[in-house]
C-alpha positions, 0 to 999 in steps of 0.5 A: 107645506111647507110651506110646504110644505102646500085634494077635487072631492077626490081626497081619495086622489092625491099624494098628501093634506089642510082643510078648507070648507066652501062657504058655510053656514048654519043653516046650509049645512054644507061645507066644502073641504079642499085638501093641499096636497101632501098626505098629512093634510089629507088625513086631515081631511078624511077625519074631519069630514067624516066626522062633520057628516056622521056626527054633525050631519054636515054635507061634505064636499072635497076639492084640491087646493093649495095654499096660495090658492087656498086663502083666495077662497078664504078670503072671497068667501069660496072656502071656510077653512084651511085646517093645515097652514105651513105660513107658505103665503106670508104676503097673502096672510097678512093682507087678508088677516090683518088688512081686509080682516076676511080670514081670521086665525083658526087656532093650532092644529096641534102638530108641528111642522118642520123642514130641512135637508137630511141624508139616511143615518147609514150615510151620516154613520159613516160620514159625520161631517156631511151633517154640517153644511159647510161640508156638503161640497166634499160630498157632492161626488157622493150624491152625484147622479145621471140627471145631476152632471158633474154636482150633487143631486138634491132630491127636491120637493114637488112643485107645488111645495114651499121651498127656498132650496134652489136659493139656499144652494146658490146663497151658500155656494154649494155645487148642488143640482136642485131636481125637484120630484113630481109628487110626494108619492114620487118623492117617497118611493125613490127614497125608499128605492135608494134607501133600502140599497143604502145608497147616499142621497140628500134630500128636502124631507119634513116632520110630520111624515109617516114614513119617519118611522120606517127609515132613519134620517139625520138632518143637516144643519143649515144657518139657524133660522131667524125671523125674515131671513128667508124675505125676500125668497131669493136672498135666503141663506138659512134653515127652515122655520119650525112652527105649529101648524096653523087652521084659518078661516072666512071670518063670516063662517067663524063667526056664522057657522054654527055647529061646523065652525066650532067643529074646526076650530076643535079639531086638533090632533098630534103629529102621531095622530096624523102620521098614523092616518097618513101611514095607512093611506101612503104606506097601506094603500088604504082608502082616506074613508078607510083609514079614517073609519079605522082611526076614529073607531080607535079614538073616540076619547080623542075626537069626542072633545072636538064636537060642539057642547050641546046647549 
């Protein structure tokens, strides 16, 4: 994600969700999907294979990975695609799209992502000036918990995520103790705990996100993003960028993929597509096949316009 926001075949096992496919070409017609690992991307994954296999009969095959690693394999040929990109990897971006010209732009995925900091809107009601920044030290006994000492707890995102967190509450000279969650799952369920006992927290949270439409959050406002503010990482002093989510592929399999590659490059859905899919995994404890069986039999106007014209 993120910069995040960043699924082993296993799309069934991890907590969220990009999309990549192992060397492909036509006349294989095998691909390879490999999932980051938040739930959005693995909605992502659940649909987009299914479909390839039913409707292409494409061979699929799903590992885990994350962005940084994601691009590597893009970028030797390993993987063919990463359909959820959150420009977590600038460097590795720019040497491989622009310089060796391995990995090619994919296109849109349709949904917009955005980080930041929010709090529940029951705390926010109450105190309205914890929504600017420059305040959030007058609320740091609020937040205050056994793991956090005598600072405010910020619930941080799991390790394997893109954040600048730690460097933003050093930079702004907040007394917060950044405790990162194992897991988005993790993450989740000690939100919804401390949620449903209207308890005040802080906390790293991201749109597109199923759970948005169960509970209330209000963001708080940080220093207005602009472009390179967060470069170098430990100089960052601003918000999160808010940016269309991004597919890149091996540019051998967007040009050589045939049927698979013009598949993925169609593929482009909303963010309530998404959170719909999503919300069935996390929040209804469905299988990804499931959720993604339920979702296309709802939606062939939708994903009909992704499958290749026929010539």
């Amino acid at each position: 994600m993120h910069s995040k926001p960043l699924r082993t075949s296993v799309i069934a096992g991890a907590g969220l969700a990009g999309l990549l496919l192992s060397s492909c070409s036509a006349e294989s017609n095998e691909v390879t999907i490999a999932v980051p690992s938040w739930v959005g991307a693995q909605a992502n994954a659940a649909v987009a294979g299914q479909l390839l296999e039913d409707e292409l009969g494409v061979d699929v095959e799903q590992k885990q990975m994350d962005e940084p690693v994601a691009f590597d394999a893009l970028h030797s040929g390993k993987a063919d695609a990463i359909l959820e990109d959150w420009g977590g990897v600038p460097k590795k971006e720019k040497k491989y799209v622009e310089e060796t010209k391995t990995v090619t732009a994919g296109g849109d995925l349709g949904v917009t992502g955005h980080i930041g900091w929010f709090v529940p809107k029951y705390f926010a009601d109450e105190n309205p000036e914890v929504l600017d920044y420059r305040n959030l030290n007058d609320f740091a006994g609020d937040f205050k918990t056994s793991e956090s000492g005598d600072q405010g707890h910020f619930i941080g995102a799991a390790p394997s995520y893109t954040t600048y967190d730690k460097h933003l509450v050093k930079n702004l000279d907040l007394d917060y103790k950044v405790i990162p969650t194992g897991s988005e799952a993790a993450q989740l369920k000690e939100i919804q705990r401390l949620y449903d006992a209207e308890e005040p927290f802080l906390t790293y949270w991201w749109d597109p996100q199923w759970m948005n439409a169960e509970i209330e959050m209000v963001e708080v406002k940080l220093p207005e993003y602009t472009e390179g503010c967060n470069e170098p990482a430990e100089e960052t002093a601003c918000g999160y960028e808010t940016l269309p989510l991004q597919k890149y592929f091996n540019a051998d399999f967007a040009e050589n993929g045939g049927d698979a590659a013009e598949f993925l490059k169609n593929f482009q859905w909303t963010t309530e597509d998404q959170n719909e899919v999503a919300r069935m995994i996390a929040g209804e404890d469905m299988s990804p096949e499931d959720a993604a069986s339920q979702w296309i039999a709802d939606h062939e106007d939708v994903w009909k316009k992704w499958l290749p014209k026929e010539s």
